[in-house]
C-alpha positions as CSV (number, residue, x, y, z in Angstrom):
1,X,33.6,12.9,-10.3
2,X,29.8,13.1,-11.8
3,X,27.9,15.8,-11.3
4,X,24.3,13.6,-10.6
5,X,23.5,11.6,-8.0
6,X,20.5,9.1,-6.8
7,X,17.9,9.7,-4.6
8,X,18.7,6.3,-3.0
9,X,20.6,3.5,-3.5
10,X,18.1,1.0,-2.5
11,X,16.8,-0.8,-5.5
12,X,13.2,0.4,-6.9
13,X,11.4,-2.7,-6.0
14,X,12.9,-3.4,-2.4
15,X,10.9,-3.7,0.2
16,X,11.1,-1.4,3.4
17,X,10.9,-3.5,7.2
18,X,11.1,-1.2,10.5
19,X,10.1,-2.0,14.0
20,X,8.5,-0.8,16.7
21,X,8.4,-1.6,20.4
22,X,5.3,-4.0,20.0
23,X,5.0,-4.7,15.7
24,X,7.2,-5.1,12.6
25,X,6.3,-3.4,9.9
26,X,7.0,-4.4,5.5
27,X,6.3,-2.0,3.4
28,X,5.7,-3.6,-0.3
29,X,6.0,-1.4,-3.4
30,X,3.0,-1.4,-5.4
31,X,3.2,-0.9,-9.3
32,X,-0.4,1.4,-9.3
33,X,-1.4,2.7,-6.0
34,X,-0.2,3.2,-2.8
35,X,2.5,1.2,-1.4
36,X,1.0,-1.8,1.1
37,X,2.3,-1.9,4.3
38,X,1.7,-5.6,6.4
39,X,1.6,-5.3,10.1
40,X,3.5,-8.2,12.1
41,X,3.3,-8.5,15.7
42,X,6.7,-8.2,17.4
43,X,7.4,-12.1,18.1
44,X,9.5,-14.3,16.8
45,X,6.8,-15.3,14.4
46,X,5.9,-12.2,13.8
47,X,9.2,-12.0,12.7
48,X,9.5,-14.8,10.9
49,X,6.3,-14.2,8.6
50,X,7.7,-10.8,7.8
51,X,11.1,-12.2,6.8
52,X,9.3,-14.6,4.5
53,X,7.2,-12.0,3.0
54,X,10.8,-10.8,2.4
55,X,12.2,-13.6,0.7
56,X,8.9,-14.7,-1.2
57,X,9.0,-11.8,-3.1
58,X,12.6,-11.5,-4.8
59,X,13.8,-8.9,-6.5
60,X,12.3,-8.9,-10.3
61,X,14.0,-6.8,-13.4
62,X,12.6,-3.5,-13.7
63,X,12.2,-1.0,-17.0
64,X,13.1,1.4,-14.5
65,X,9.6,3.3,-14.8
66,X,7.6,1.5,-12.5
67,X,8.2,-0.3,-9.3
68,X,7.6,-3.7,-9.1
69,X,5.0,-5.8,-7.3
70,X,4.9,-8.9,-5.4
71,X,2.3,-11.8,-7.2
72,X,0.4,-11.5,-3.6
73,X,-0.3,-7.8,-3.3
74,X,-4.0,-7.5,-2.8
75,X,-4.9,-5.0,-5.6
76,X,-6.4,-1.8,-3.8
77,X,-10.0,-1.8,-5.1
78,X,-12.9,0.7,-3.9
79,X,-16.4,-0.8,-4.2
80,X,-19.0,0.0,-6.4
81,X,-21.4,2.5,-4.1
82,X,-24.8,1.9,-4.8
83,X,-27.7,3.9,-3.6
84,X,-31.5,3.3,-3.5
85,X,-33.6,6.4,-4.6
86,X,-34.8,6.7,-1.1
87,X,-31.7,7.0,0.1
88,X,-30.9,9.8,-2.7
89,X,-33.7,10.9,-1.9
90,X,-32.8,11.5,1.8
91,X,-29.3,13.1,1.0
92,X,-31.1,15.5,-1.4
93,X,-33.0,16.5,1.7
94,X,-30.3,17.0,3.8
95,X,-28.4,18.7,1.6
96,X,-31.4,21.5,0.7
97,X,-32.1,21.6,4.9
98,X,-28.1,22.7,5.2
99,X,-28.7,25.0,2.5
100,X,-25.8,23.5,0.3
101,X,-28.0,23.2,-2.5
């Protein structure tokens, strides 16, 4: 008998499906970031789309480090925030009225 054990036996770049009373769910592992998890509704073609996202995506070697990613996972991007100086301006001012600065 060993004396470790895994955390899981499902492979590190499986995808997770669960169900609901009105959607299916697929969680899709994501190699930087959060995972991404599709919402189906619970139809047969809901269904079917998520079993496809499924198959689509099938298992890929890993280096055991990182999870692995599906070629269609949107990356997870934040925009680039950019404020006029009237705007700063206006935040500054709001900021001294609260008394935060």
């Amino acid at each position: 008998m060993t004396d470790t054990f895994a955390d899981t036996a499902r492979p590190a770049n499986a995808a997770i499906a669960w169900a609901t009373k009105d959607a299916v769910f697929v969680e899709l592992p994501s190699r930087a970031g959060p995972v991404y998890v599709v919402r189906y509704p619970r139809t047969t073609e809901g269904l079917a789309n998520a079993l496809n996202v499924l198959i689509d995506n099938p298992e890929r070697p890993s280096n055991g480090k990182a999870r692995t990613v599906p070629k269609s996972h949107p990356a997870i991007r934040r925009p680039a925030v950019e404020f006029t100086e009237s705007e700063r301006e206006a935040a500054r001012a709001a900021l001294k009225k609260a008394g935060i600065t």
